[in-house]
N, C-alpha and C positions, 0 to 999 in steps of 0.2 A: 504493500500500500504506500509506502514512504517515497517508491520510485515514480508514481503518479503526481504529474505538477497541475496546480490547482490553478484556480480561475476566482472572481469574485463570488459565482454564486456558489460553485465548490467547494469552498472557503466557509459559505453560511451552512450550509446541507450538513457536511461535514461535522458539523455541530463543536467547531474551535472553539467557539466562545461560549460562557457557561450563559451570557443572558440571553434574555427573549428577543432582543431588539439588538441587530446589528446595523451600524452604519457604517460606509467607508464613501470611495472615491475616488478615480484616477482623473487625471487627465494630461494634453499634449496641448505645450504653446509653440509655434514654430516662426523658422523666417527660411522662406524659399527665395535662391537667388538663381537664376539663368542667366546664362551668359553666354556672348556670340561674338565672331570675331572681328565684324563689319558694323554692327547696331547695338545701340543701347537695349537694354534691359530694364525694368526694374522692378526689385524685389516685392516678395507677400509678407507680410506679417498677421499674423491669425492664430486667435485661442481656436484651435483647429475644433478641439472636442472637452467637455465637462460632463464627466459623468457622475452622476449617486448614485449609490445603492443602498438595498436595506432590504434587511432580513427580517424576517418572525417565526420564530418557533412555537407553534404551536403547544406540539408537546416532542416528546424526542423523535418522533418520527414523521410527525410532521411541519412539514417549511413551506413559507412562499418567498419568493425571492422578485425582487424589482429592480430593474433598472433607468434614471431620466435622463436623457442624452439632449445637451445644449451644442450644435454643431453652428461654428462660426459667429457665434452668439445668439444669432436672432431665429435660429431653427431649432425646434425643441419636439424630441420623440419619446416616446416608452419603447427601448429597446428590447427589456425582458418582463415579465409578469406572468411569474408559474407558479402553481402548487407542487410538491415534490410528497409522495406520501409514501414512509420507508414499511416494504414490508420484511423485508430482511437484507442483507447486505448483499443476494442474488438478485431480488427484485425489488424493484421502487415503482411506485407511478408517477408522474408527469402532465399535466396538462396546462395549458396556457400560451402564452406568444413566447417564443423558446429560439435559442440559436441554431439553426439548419448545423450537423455537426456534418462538416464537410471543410478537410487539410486540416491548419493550423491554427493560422490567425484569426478564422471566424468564430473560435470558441477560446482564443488564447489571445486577445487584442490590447489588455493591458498594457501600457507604453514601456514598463520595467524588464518585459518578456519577452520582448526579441527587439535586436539591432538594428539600427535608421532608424533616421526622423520621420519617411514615411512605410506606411505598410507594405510589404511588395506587390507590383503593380499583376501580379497573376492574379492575388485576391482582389479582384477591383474588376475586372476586365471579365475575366472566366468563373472563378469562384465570387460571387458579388456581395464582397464583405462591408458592413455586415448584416449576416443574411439569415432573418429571423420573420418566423411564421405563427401563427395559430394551429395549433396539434396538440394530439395526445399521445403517451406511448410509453413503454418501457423503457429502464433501465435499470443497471445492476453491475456488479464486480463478483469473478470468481474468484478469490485469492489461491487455489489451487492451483490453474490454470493461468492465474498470472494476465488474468484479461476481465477487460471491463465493456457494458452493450448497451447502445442505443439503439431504440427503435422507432420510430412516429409515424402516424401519419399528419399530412398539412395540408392547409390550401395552396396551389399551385401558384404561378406566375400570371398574373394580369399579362396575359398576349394582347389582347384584343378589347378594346375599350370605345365603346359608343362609336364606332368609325374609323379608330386610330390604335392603327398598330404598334405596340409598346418595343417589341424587339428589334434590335438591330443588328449591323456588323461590327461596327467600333466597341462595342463595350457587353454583347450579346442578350444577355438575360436582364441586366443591371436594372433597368430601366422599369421591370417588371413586378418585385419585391412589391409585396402589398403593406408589409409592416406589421400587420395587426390594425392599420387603418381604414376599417368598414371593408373588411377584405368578403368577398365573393370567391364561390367556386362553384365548378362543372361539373369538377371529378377530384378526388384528392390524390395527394402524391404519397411516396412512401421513399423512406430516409433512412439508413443503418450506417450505424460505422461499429465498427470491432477496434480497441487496442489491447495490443499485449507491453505488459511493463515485466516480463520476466528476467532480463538482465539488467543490470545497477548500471542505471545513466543512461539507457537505452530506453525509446517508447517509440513502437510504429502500430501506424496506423491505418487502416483501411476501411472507407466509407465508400456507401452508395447512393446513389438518388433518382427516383426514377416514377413517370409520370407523365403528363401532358401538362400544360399553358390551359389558362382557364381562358374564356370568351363569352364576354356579355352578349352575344348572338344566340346561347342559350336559354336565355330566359323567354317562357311564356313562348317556346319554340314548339311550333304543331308537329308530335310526332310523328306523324303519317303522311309528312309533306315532305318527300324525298330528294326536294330541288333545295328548298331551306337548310332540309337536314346538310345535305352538302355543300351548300355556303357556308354553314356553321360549322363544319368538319373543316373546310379548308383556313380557319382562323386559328386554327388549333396547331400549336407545335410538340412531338414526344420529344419527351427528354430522355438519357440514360446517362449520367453522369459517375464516375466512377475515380477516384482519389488515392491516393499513398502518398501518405509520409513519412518522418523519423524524424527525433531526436537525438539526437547523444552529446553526453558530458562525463569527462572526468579530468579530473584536475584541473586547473585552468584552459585545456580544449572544449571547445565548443561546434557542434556542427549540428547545421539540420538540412532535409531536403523535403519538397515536393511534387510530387507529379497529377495531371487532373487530366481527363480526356473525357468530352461531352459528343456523344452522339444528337442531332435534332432531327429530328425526323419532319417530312413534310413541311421542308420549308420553302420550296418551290411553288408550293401552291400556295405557301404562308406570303410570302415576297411578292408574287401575283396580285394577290389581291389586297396588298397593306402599301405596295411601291416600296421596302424595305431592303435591308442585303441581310438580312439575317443567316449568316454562314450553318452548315450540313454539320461541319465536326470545327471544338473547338480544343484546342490543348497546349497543354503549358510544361513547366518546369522550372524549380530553380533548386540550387545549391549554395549553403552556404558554410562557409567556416570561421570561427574565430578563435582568440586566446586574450588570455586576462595577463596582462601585463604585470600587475601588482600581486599576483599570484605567486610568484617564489618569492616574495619579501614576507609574507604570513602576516598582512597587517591588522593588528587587532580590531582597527575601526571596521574592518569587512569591505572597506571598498574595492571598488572593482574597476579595472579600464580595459576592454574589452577590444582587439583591433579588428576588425570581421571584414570581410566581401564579399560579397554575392552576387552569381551570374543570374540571370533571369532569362528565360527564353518561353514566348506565350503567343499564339496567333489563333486568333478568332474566325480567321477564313480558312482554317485548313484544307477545307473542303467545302466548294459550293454548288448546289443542285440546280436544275433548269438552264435559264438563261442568260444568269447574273455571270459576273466575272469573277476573279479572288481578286481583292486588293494588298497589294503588296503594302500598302503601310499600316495593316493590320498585323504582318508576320514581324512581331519586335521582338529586341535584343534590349538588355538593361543591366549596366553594371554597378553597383552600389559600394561604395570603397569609405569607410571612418572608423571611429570611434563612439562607442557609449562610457562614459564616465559616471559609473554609479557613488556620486558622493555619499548615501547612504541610502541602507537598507531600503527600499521605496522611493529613492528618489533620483533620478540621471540627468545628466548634460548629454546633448548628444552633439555629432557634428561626422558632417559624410558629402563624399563627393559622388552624382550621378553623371552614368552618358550612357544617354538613349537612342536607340537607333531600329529601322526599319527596314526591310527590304526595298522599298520603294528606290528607284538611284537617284531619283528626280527631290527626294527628301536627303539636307543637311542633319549628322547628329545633331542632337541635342544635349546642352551639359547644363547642370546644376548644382549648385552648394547647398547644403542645408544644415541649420541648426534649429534644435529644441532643446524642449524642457518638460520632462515627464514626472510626473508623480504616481503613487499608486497606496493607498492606506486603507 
């Protein structure tokens, strides 16, 4: 159990704290700078994200967990709001707006937990972090076995809305995420991921997701009308989403990877009739490695200076059906090069250098500095 790393609502369930009411809180303030070799730039500065949390426990086995997300200041969501109800440490229930558990960062996004100032651009693009539904469902840890199971079902992806096709090429599903805000569905989806933590420092993982895009063209649709019905099918995209990752640590090394591959189905007829590029397969990858500098000094304070890089390789056109073309400036490359400086326990400096790039020849890289400041308590 010890080699399982925790999350905020983790952290409540888990039952750390002896009281009924838990509060904490993370957040990321950053300054994005670009730069080019011919034109000026100029830099972002932005409290990117503010999050609360809070917990209740019921009684020991039962919790709800919340999360309120202030994004950029003036945007404000309920990221998390579940019951969690323990029947024993195989099985637990679940229900509420919950985090689609799919890689890493959409269920591990605290800013203390992994390297950069920003998230990597795979969760954003192919995995659409962060990516939280309405569902119910299992979970559980075998400690025998060294593995821990989620299971839900959710409402799908908003494809199709009053006229207007939600999916695209650039950024695929992103667009779709219903939130938990007055969300609709057609058909629900279904979500598993499996990790094993059986070796110290080690945690991989493998999730599924799979299901169709919901479409307001179903409502109050006459079943028996088989012209309708097939307008209504052609607004509709399958999904089949499938994940791995890994962790590992020891000693001051640090390394993680992901990989994601999205099959869509039916997106030629999807694209037809929304005018979209919504790409057939989507798939990604990245690798990362770091080391804690202050690590062979043993310093009592516990800090930490961490040098990391990570390649990035992610394309949302891999494959496109019908008539559309692929665009090459969807198949991008991203390398991420700094340091996180943990002055203490929950708290970092960060600072890193990007350069982004595309297949396109007719697209210049693109490079960026960034610094933040993350918390997490």
């Amino acid at each position: 159990m010890t080699n399982q790393p925790l999350n905020s609502a983790s952290n409540i369930i888990a039952g750390n704290s002896s009281k009924n009411i838990t509060l904490g809180a993370y957040a990321e303030m950053d300054y994005n700078q670009p730069f080019a070799k011919d034109v000026h730039r100029t830099g972002n500065l932005d409290v990117h994200r503010l999050v609360l949390f809070m917990g209740y426990q019921f009684s020991q086995n039962t919790h709800f967990v919340t999360e309120i997300e202030f994004e950029h200041i003036k945007e404000v969501y309920v990221e998390q709001a579940f019951i969690n109800h323990r029947i024993n440490n195989a099985l637990s229930f679940r229900g509420g707006l919950m985090l689609v558990p799919m890689g890493i960062i959409n269920e591990y996004h605290e800013p203390t937990t992994y390297n950069g100032v920003e998230r990597p651009n795979l969760d954003g693009k192919i995995i659409p972090s962060t990516w939280r539904e309405l569902g119910l469902g299992v979970t559980g840890t075998l400690p025998a076995a060294s593995l821990r199971y989620q299971a839900y079902l959710f409402n799908g992806f908003n494809g199709y809305d009053q006229g207007v096709g939600m999916l695209r090429g650039n950024d695929a599903l992103r667009a779709g995420r219903q939130k938990g805000a007055e969300s609709y569905m057609s058909s629900p989806n279904f979500s598993a991921k499996i990790d094993h933590f059986g070796v110290l420092g080690l945690k991989i993982g493998l999730a599924g997701y799979f299901g169709k895009s919901q479409s307001t063209l179903f409502e109050q649709l006459d079943k028996n009308n088989s012209l309708l019905r097939a307008h209504a099918d052609s607004s509709v995209v399958g999904i089949s989403m499938v994940g791995l990752d890994a962790r590992y640590q020891k000693g001051g090394f640090q390394a993680r990877g992901q990989l994601v591959n999205a099959q869509l189905n039916n997106t030629d007829q999807y694209n037809g009739l929304t005018g979209r590029d919504l790409g057939a397969q989507l798939f990604g990858y990245y690798l990362e490695v770091g080391y804690d500098l202050l690590r062979p000094f043993e310093l009592k304070s516990k800090q930490r200076l961490v040098l990391f890089s990570r390649y990035e390789k992610y394309n949302t056109h891999k494959v496109m059906l019908g008539e559309g073309m692929t665009n090459a400036a969807f198949d991008r490359t991203d390398i991420t090069t700094g340091f996180s400086y943990h002055i203490a326990y929950g708290a970092v400096i960060k600072l890193d250098y990007q350069r982004f790039q595309n297949a396109d020849q007719n697209n210049m890289d693109q490079h960026q500095i960034n610094t933040g400041l993350g918390i997490w308590f």
